[in-house]
C-alpha positions as CSV (number, residue, x, y, z in Angstrom):
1,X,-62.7,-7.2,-12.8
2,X,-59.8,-9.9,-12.7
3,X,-57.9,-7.7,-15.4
4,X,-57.9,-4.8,-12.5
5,X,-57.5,-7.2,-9.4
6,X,-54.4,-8.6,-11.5
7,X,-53.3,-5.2,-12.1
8,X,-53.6,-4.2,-8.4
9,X,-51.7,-7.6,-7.3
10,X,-48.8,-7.0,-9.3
11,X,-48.7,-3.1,-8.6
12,X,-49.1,-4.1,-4.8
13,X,-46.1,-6.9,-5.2
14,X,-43.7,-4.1,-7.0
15,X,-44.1,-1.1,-4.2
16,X,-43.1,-4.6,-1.7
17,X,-40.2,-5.4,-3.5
18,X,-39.5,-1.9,-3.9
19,X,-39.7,-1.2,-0.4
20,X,-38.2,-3.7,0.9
21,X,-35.1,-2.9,-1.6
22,X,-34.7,0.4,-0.6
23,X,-34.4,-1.1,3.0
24,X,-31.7,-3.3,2.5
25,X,-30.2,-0.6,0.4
26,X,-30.1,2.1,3.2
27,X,-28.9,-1.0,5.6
28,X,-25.9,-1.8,3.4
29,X,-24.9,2.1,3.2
30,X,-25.2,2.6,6.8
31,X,-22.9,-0.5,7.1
32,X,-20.3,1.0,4.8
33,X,-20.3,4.1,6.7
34,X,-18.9,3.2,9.7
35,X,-16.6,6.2,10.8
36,X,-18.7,9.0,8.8
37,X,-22.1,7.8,10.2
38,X,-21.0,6.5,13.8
39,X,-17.6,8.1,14.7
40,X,-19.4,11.2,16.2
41,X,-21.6,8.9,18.3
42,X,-18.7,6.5,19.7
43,X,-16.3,9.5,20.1
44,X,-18.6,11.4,22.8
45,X,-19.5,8.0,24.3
46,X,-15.9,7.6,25.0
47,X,-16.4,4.5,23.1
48,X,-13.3,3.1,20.4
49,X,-12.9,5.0,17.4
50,X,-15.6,3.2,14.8
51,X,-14.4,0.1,12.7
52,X,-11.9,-0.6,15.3
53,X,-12.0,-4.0,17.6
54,X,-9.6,-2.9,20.1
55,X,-7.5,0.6,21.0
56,X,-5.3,1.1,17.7
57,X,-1.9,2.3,17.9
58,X,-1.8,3.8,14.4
59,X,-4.3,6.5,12.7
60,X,-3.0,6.2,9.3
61,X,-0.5,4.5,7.1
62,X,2.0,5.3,4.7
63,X,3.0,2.7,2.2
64,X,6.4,3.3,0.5
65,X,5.7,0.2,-2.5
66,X,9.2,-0.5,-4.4
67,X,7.8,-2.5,-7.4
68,X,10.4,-5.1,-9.2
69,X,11.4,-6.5,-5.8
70,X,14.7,-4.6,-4.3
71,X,17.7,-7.0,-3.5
72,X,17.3,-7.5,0.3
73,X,21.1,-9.2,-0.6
74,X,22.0,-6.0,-1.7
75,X,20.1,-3.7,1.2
76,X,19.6,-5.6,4.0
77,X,20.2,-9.0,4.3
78,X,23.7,-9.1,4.9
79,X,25.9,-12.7,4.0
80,X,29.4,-12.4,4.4
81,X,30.2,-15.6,3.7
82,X,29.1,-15.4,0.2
83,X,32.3,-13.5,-0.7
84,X,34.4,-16.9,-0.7
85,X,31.9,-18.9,-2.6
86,X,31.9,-16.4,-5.8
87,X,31.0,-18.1,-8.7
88,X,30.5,-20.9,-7.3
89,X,27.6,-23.3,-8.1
90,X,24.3,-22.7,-5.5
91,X,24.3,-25.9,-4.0
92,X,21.0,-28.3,-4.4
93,X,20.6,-28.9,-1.0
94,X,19.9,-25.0,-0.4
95,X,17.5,-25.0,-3.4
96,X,15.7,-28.1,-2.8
97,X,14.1,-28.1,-6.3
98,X,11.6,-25.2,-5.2
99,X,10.1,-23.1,-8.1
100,X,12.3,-21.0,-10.4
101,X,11.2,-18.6,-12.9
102,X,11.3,-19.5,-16.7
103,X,14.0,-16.3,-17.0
104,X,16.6,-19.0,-14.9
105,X,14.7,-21.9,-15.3
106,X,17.1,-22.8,-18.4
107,X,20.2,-22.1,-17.2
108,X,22.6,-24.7,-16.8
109,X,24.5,-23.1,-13.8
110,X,23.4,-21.1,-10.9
111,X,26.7,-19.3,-9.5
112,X,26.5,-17.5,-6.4
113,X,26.7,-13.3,-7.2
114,X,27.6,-11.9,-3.3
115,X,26.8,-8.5,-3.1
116,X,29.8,-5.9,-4.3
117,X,28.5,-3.7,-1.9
118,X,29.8,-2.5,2.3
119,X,27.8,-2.6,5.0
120,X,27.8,-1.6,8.4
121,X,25.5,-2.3,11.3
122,X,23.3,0.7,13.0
123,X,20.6,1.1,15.8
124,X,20.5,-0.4,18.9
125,X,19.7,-3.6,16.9
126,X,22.7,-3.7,15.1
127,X,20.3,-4.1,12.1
128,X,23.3,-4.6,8.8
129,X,22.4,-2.0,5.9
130,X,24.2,-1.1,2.6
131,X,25.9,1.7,1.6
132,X,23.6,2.3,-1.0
133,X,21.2,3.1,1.8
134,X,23.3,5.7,4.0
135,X,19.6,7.7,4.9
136,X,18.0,4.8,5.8
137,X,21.2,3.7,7.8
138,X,20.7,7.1,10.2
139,X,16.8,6.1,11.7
140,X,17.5,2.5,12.0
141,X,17.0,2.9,15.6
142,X,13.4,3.8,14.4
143,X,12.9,0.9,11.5
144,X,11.8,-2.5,12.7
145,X,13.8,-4.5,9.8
146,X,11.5,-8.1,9.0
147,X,14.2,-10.2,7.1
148,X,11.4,-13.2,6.8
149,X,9.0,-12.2,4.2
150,X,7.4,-15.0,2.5
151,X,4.9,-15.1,-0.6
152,X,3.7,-18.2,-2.8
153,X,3.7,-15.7,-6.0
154,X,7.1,-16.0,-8.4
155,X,6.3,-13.4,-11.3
156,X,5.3,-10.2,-10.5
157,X,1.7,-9.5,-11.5
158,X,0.2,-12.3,-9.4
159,X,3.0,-11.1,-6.3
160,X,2.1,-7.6,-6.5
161,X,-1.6,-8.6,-6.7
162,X,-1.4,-11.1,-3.7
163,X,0.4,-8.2,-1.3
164,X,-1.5,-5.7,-2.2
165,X,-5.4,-7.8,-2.1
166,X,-4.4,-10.9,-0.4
167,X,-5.2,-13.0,-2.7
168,X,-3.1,-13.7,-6.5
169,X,-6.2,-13.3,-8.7
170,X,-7.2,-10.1,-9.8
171,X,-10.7,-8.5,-8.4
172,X,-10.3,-8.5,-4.9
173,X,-10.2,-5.4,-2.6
174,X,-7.1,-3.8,-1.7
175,X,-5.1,-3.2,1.5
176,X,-6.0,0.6,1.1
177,X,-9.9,-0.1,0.5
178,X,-10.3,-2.3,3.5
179,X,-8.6,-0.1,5.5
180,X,-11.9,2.9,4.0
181,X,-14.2,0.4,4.2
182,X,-14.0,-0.4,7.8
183,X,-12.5,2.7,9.1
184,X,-14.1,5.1,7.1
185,X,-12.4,8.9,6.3
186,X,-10.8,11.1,8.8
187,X,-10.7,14.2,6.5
188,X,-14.2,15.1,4.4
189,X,-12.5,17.1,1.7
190,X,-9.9,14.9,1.1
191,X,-10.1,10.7,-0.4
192,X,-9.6,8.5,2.6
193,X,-7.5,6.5,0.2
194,X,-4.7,9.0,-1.9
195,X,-1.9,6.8,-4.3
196,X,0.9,8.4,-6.0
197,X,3.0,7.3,-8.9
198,X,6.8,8.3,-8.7
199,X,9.1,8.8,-11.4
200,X,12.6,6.4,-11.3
201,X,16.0,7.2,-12.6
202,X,16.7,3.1,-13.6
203,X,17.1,3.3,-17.0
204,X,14.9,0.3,-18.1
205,X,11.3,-0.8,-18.5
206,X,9.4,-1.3,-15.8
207,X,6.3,-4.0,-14.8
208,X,3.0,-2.5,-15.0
209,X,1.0,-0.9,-12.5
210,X,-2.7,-1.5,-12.6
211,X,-6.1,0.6,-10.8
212,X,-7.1,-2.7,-9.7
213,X,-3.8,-2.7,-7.0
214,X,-5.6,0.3,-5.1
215,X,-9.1,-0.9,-6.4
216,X,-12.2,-1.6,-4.5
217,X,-13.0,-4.6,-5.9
218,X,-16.8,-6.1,-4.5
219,X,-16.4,-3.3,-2.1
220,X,-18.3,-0.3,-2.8
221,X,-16.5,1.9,-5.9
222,X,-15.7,4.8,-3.0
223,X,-13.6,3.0,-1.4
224,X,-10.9,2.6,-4.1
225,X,-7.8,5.0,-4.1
226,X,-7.5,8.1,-5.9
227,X,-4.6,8.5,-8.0
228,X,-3.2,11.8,-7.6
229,X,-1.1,12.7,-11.1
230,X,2.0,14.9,-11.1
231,X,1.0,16.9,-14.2
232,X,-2.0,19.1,-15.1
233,X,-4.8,18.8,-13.0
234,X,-4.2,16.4,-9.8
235,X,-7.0,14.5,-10.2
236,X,-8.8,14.0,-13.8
237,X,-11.5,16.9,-14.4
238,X,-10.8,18.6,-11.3
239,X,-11.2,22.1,-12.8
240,X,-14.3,23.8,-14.4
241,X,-14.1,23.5,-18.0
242,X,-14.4,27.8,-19.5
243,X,-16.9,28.7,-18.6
244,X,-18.4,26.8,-15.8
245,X,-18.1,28.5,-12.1
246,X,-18.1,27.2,-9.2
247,X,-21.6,28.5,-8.6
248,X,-22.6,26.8,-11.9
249,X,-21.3,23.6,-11.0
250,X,-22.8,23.6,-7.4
251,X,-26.5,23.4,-9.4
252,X,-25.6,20.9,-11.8
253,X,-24.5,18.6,-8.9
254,X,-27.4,19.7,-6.8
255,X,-29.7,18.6,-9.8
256,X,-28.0,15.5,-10.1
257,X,-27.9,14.2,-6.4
258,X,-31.3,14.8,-6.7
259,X,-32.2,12.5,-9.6
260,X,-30.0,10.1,-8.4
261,X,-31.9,10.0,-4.8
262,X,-35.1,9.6,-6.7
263,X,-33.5,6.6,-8.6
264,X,-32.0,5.4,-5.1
265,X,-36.0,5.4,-3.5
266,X,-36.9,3.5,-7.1
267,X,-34.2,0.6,-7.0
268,X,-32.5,0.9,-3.0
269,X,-29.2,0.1,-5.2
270,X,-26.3,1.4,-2.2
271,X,-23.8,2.3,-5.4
272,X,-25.8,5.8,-6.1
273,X,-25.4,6.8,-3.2
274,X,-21.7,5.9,-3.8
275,X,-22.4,7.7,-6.6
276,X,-23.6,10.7,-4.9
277,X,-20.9,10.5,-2.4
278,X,-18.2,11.0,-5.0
279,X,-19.7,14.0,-6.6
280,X,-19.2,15.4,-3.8
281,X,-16.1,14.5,-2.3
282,X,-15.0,15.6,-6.2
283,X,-16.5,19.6,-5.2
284,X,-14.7,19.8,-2.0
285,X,-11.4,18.8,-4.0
286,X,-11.7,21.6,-6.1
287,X,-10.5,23.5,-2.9
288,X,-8.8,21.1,-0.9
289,X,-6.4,19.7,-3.3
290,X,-4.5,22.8,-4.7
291,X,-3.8,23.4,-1.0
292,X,-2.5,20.0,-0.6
293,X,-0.2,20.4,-3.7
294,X,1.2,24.0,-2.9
295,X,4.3,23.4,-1.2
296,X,5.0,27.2,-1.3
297,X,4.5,27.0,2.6
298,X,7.1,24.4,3.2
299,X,10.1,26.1,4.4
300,X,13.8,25.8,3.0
301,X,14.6,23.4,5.5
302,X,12.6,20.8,4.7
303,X,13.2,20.6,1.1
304,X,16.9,20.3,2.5
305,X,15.4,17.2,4.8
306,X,13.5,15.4,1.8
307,X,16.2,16.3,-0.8
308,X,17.0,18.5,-3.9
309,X,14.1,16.0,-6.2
310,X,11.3,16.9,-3.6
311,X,11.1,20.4,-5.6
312,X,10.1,18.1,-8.6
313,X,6.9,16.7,-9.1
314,X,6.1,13.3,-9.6
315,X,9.4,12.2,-8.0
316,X,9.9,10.3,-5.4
317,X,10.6,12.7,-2.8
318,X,8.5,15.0,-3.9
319,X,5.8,12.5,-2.8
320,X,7.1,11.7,0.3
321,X,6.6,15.3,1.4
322,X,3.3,15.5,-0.1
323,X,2.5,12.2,1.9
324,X,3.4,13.7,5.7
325,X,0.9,16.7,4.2
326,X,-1.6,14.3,3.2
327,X,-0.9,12.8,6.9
328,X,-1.3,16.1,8.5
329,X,-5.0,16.3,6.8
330,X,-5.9,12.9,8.2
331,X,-5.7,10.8,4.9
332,X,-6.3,7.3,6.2
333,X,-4.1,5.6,3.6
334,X,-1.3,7.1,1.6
335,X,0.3,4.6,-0.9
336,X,3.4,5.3,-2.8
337,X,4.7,3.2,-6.1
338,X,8.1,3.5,-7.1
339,X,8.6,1.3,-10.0
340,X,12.6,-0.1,-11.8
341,X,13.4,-2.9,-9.2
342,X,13.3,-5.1,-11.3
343,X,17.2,-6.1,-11.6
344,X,17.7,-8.9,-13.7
345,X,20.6,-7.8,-14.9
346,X,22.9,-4.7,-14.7
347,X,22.0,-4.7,-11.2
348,X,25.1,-2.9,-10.1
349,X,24.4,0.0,-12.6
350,X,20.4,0.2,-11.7
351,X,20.5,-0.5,-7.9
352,X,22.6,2.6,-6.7
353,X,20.2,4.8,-9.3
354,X,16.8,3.6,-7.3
355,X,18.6,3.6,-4.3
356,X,18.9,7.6,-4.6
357,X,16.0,7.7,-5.0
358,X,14.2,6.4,-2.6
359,X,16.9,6.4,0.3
360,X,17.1,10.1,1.9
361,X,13.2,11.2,0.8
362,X,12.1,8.1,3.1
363,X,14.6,8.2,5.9
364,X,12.8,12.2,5.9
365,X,9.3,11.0,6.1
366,X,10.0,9.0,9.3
367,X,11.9,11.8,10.6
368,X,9.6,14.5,9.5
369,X,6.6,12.9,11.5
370,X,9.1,12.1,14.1
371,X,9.7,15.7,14.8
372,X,6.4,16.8,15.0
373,X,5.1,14.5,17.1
374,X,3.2,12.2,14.2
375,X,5.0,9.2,14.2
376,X,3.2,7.0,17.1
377,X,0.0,7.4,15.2
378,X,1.3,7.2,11.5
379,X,2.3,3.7,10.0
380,X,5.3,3.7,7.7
381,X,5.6,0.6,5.8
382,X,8.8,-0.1,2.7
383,X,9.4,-3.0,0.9
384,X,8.4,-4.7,-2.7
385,X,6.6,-8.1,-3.7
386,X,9.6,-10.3,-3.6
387,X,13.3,-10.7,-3.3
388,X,15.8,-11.5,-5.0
389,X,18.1,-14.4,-5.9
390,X,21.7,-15.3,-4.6
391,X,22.4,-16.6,-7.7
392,X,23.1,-14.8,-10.8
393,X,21.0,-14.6,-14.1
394,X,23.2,-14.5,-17.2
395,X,26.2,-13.7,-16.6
396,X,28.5,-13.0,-13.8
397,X,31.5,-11.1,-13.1
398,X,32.8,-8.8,-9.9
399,X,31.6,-5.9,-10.8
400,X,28.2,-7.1,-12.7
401,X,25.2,-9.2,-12.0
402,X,21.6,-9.7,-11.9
403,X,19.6,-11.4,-10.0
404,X,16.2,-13.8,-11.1
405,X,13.0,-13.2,-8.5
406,X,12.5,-15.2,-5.2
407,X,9.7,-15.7,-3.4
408,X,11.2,-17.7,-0.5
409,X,12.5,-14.7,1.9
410,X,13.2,-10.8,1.3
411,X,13.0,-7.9,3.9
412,X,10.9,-4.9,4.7
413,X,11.0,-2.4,7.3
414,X,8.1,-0.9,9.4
415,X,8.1,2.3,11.6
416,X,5.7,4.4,13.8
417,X,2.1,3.5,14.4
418,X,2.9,0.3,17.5
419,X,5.7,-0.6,15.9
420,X,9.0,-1.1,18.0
421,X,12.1,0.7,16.7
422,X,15.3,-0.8,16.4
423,X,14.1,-4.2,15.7
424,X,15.3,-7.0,13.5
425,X,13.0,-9.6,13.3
426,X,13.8,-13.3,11.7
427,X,16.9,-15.0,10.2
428,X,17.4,-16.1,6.8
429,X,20.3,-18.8,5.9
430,X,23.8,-18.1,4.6
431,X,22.6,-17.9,1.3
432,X,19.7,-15.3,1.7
433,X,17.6,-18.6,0.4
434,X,15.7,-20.0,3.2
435,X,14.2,-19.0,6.4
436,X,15.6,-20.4,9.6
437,X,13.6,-18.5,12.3
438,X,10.9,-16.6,12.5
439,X,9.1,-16.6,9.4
440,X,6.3,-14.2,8.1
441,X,3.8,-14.8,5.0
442,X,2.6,-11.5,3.5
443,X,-0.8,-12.1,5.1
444,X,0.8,-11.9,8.7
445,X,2.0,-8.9,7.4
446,X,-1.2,-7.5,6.3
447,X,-2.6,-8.9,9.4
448,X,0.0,-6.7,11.6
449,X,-0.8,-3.7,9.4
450,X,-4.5,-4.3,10.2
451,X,-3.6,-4.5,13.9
452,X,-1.9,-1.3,14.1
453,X,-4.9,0.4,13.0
454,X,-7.2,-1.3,16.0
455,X,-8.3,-4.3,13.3
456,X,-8.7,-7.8,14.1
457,X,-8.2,-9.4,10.6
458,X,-10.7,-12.3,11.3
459,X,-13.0,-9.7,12.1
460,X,-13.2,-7.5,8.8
461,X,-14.7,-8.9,6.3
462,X,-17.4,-8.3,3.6
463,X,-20.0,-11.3,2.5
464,X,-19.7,-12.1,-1.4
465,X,-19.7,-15.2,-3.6
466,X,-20.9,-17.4,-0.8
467,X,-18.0,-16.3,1.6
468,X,-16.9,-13.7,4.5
469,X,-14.5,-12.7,1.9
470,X,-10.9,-11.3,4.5
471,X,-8.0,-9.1,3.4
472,X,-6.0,-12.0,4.6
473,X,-7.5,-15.1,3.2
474,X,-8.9,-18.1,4.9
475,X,-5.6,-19.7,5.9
476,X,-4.1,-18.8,9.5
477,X,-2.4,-15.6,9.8
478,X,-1.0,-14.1,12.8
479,X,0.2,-10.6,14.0
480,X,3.7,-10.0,14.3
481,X,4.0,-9.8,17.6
482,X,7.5,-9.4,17.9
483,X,8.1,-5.9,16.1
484,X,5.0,-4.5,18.2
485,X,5.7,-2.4,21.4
């Protein structure tokens, strides 16, 4: 008799514990589900679009990621004054013994390299851009140019890591996967978070690009982005294998969800139905993707606006135009990497090569949204990880240079989505070395990105180890709140 009451005790304690899992699991999911479980609801209650604190500005985002760190002495930053200080020695006062990277670290100068290149001033800002970047140089009076960018991070794999996650260690969610996790997906058939890998024309190695800078980290796995690939299928496995029709692969999946249900009710572990979700978002792709990649629709004149390379996959501009489509289907988060940046050396060789790259296929994607009526609502977002140096690594001549990584102040531009165009927002020093008004950390600039898009950064947040773990760390960060109209 107290063999069966034992029996019936701890049978009694497991359907509890059971239970009571599967009721925190189901809680958890519904909390990850904002937009998909409660837009509906708050849309015909007139309410604010779900995962939002306030009325955003922005829909979507496009994030046009130059990794290796572009010169902003070379783009954007202009100093004039550098011209009659060439090869002269950086002086310590500017430097101030901060941080340099071992690659310069050793050197027993540290001439001054100004930039070989004109520039010109454009939009009602007068904002100063290179001739590298004559595109660009046409929608100024649509950029919002932030000369201040700051970050802690010197090499590239911790800098990369900290814009992209907020934080320099790897395992943290990123900008993309906060943006799913609290806004949910606009578009059922398509990822709510899409990243694309461009080709360069530099003619050098390039840093590594990881998953883990569009990962999810201790968010749910669906919320990570999909990387879309250039060649063969899209997305990995996205056809049949011979043999298997669509029919066929509606049962297996069928069959699956419903084991994976059953082992939901048994455990109340919120991943399968992450799980689930995925297997299904993975069957509507079969559809919805080849009719996202067919630009057969796209008429001559806006493969003349994007360029001759936005026929080619996997470029650059080919991207960019696959981007506004994306954008047009209501993908939350578009992210595009364009690597080679990275100009130690050779820079005058290198630059103009990335810089036709990159220049007239994203001066297009602002104007392309522009014209049809998309760019109030649609973020645009260029830059890198860092800048670069005004002094040169190795060695130095007129005509050639390089420059070593710096941390202390670079530029990036914003457009669309709340943002003010025509802007130029901070000051840097003669030397392009320290800021001297107006400076902004890459978490204020996460935090504006999260503000465009109806976020209060303080706000969104997920509990793990112990902590409301934030996109933008536990340090103050504020909105740029001069760029914003």
């Amino acid at each position: 008799m107290n063999s069966l009451q034992s029996h019936l005790d701890g049978f009694n304690r497991r359907q509890f514990l059971e239970r009571s899992l599967w009721s925190v699991g189901a809680a958890a999911l519904s909390s990850l589900l904002p937009a998909r479980m409660l837009g509906a609801a708050a849309s015909s209650a007139g309410a604010l679009p779900a995962g939002t604190h306030f009325a955003p500005r922005a829909k979507r985002i496009i994030y046009l990621f130059m990794s290796g760190a572009p010169s902003q002495l070379d783009l954007f930053d202009y100093k004039p004054k550098m011209a009659d200080l060439f090869d002269k020695d950086l002086p310590e006062t500017v430097r101030m013994g901060q941080r340099l990277t071992t690659m310069t670290s050793g050197q027993k100068r540290f001439p001054i390299a100004p930039s070989k290149y004109r520039f010109q001033q454009y939009g009602p800002s007068g904002a100063w851009i290179s001739e590298l970047l004559p595109h660009t140089a046409k929608v100024a009076g649509d950029l919002a140019f932030i000369r201040t960018v700051h970050t802690e991070a010197i090499n590239h794999d911790p800098a990369i890591t900290y814009i992209q996650t907020g934080s320099q260690l790897p395992g943290k969610p990123s900008l993309g996967a906060w943006l799913a996790y609290g806004l949910g997906s606009q578009n059922r058939n398509l990822p709510t978070y899409v990243v694309l890998n461009a080709t360069w024309s530099a003619k050098r190695d390039a840093q590594a690009l990881y998953g883990r800078l569009w990962g999810s980290g201790f968010l749910s796995s669906e919320y990570q982005g999909v990387n879309l690939r250039s060649s063969g299928d899209p997305v990995l496995y996205l056809s049949n294998p011979d043999g298997v029709t669509p029919g066929t692969r509606r049962v297996m999946l069928d069959g699956l969800r419903s084991l994976n249900r059953h082992r939901f009710e048994q455990t109340g572990d919120p991943e399968i139905n992450s799980r689930i979700s995925q297997y299904e978002m993975a069957f509507r792709m079969q559809s919805s993707v080849p009719d996202l990649t067919d630009l057969g629709t796209e008429p001559e004149s806006i493969f003349e606006l994007y360029g001759p390379d936005s026929r080619k996959p996997g470029t650059f501009a080919y991207n960019c135009l696959l981007a506004r489509r994306m954008a047009e289907r209501d993908v939350r988060c578009i992210q595009i990497f364009h690597r080679g940046w990275d100009h130690h050396g050779d820079l005058p060789r290198d630059l103009p090569l990335q810089c036709h790259d990159i220049d007239q296929p994203a001066a297009a994607l602002v104007s392309d949204l522009k014209q049809r009526g998309m760019l109030d609502d649609t973020l645009v977002v260029w830059g890198g990880e860092f800048g670069r140096t005004i002094y040169c690594q190795g060695g130095l001549s007129r005509d050639n240079y390089g420059r070593d990584h710096h941390p202390r102040c670079f530029t990036m531009w914003m457009a669309g989505g709340g943002v003010k165009g025509g802007v130029v927002h901070g000051e840097t020093d003669e030397f392009s070395y320290n800021i001297v008004s107006d400076p902004v950390h890459i978490n204020d600039l996460n935090a504006t990105i999260l503000h465009c898009m109806g976020i209060d950064h303080e706000r969104l947040s997920f509990p793990f180890m112990g902590l409301n773990q934030r996109l933008t760390g536990v340090e103050p960060a504020s909105v740029i709140r001069g760029i914003l109209g």
